[in-house]
N, C-alpha and C positions, 0 to 999 in steps of 0.2 A: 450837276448831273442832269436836272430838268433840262435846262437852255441848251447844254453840251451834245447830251445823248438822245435825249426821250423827245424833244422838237423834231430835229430831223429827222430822225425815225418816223415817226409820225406825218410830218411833209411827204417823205417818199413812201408813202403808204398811200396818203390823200392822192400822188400824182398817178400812183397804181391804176385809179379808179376813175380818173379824172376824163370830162367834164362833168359829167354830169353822173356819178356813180352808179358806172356800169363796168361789169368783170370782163370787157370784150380782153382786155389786154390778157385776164388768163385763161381766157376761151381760145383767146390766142394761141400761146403756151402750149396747151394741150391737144389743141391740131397741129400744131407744126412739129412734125417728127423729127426736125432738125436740131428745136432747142431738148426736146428730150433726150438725143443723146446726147448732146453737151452736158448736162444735167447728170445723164449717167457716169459719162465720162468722168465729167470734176469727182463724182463722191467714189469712182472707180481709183483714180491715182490718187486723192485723198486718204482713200482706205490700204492701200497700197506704200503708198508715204507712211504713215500712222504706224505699217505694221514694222516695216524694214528701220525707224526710230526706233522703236520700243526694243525689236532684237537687237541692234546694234549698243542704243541707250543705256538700256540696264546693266549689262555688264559690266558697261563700263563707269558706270555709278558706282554698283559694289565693287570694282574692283578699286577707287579712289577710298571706299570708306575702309581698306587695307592697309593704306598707305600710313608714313606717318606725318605729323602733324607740318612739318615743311615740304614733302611730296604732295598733301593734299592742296596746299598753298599754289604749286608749279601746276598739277592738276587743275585747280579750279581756273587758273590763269589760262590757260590755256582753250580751256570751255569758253569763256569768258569773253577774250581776246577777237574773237570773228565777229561779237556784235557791234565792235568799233568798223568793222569794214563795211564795205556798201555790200549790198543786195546783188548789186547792180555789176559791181567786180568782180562779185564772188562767183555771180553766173558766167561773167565772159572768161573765168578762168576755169570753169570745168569746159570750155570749151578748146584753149588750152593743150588741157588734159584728153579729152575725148574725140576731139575730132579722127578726119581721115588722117591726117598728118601729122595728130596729137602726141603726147607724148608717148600714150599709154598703145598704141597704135605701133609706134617706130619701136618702141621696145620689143612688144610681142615679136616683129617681123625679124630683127634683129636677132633674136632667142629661135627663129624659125617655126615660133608653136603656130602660126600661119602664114597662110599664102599671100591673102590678100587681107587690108584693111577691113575688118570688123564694122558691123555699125553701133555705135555707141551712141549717139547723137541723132537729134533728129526722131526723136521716137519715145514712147512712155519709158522706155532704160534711160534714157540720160534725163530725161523730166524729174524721174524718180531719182536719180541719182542727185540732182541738186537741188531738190528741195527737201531731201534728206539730211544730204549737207547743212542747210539753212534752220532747218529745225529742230533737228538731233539735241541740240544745249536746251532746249524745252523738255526733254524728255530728262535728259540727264541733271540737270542743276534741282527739280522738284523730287526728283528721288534720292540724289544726295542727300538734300537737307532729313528727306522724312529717314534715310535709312539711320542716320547719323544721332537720330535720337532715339530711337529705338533703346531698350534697355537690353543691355549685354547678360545680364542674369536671368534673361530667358530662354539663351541661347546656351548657356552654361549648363543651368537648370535639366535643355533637350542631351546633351554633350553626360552629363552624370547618369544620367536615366540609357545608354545604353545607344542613346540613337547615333549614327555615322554622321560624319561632314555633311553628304548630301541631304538626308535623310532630316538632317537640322535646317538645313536650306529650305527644303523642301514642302516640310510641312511646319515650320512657324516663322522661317525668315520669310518665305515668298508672299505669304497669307500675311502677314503681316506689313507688307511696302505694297500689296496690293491695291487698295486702294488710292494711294498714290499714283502708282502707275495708271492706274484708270483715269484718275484726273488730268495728269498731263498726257496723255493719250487721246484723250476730247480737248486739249487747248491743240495739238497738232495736227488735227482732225480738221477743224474748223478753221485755225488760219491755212491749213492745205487746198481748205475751197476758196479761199479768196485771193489764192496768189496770181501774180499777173505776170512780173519780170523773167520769172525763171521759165514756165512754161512758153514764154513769147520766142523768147533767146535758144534754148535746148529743144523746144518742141520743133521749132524753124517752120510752123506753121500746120505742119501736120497732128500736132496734142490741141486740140483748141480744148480750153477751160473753159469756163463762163466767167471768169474775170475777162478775158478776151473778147468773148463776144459783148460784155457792159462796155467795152472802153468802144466796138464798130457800133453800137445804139444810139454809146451817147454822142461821142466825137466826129462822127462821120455818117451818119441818116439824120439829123440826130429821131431818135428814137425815145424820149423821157420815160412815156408811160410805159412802154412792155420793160425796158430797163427796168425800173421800179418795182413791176409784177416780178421780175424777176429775181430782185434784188428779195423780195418780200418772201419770196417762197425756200433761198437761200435762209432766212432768218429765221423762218418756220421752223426749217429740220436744224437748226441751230439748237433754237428753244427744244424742241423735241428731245435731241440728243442728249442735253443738257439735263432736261425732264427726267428721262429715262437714268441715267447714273445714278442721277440724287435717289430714283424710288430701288435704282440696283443697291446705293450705298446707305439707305435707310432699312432695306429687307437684308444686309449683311450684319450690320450692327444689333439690331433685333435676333440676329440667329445666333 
């Protein structure tokens, strides 16, 4: 872990600063109005990603822990099955699907519910649409597991006592796979700011990320040190976010 993680960490930290440890690089940063909205941007479709997983996600978690014991088998296969494909495919095939000429495009026209081709691509909708795609089994496979052990005699327990289907949902299923979902909701959170491929491909250059802009710092000016700062400040509100859960999911368990 030391050699693997905590070195380079630590390098790209020392090159933040470098030569002679001084913060020009985030003095940088914080005059140039350009990387701040980049900055904005990423944790704007990060957050944006995050939420449209979690809606789509969960449902479809509980609705595998309904299934039965060979459905949830074709179920989990299925979740499963996209993390053999590339990244890299899976983006050129929402494009595919979403371009002008795409599938989802000729069909609308075909059905006449428009005139002309839509824009799907090329914009934070189709951004967010495939890195959605890309994530969603993070959202879904940690809430499987936790909803799937839950204990059914507490659900029974709400069901005798008078409460409705939702009403059992509501207030001891949902409270209870919550913090779950909070967890994989910050693993999709924070690989959402560091995607590269999918924003590169479906944004078509108008979603720039800050994965985007590390790859023109480091590959082509090269730029080491504001990369670095920037990479560091990235790690920050990582930690931070991280921070924050743990003291949301220590003040829940205390209550």
């Amino acid at each position: 872990m030391i050699v693997a993680f905590n070195v380079p960490i630590l390098l790209m930290m020392r090159i933040s600063v470098a030569p002679s440890w001084t913060l020009a690089n985030y003095l940088h940063l914080i005059q140039e109005e350009a990387y701040l909205k980049v900055l904005l941007e990423t944790f704007k479709v990060a957050a944006i990603t995050t939420v449209c997983s979690a809606l789509f996600g969960y449902p479809v978690a509980y609705w595998m822990t309904r299934l039965s014991p060979t459905g949830r088998l074709v179920a989990i296969a299925f979740v499963v099955i996209p993390f053999w494909v590339s990244v890299l495919v899976r983006s050129y095939a929402w494009i595919v699907l979403l371009g002008n000429a795409g599938i989802v495009n000729r069909t609308l026209l075909s059905l006449a519910v428009i005139d002309q081709p839509i824009g799907l691509m090329y914009n934070e909708l189709g951004v967010t649409i495939g890195m959605t795609n890309i994530l969603i089994p993070f959202i879904v496979l940690p809430l499987y597991a936790a909803m799937t052990k839950l204990d059914c005699r507490l659900l029974q327990a709400a069901a005798t006592l008078g409460g409705s289907d939702f009403q059992t949902f509501w207030l001891v299923f949902f409270p209870l796979t919550r913090p779950a979902l909070a967890a994989s909701a910050l693993l999709v959170f924070i690989s959402a700011m560091g995607f590269y491929i999918t924003p590169a491909l479906l944004g078509g250059g108008r979603v720039t990320m800050i994965a985007n802009v590390l790859d023109i710092l480091i590959n082509r000016l090269p730029s080491w040190g504001l990369a670095s700062a920037i990479s560091t400040v990235l790690l920050a509100a990582s930690v931070a976010l991280y921070g924050l859960y743990r003291r949301a999911a220590a003040h829940s368990r205390m209550s």
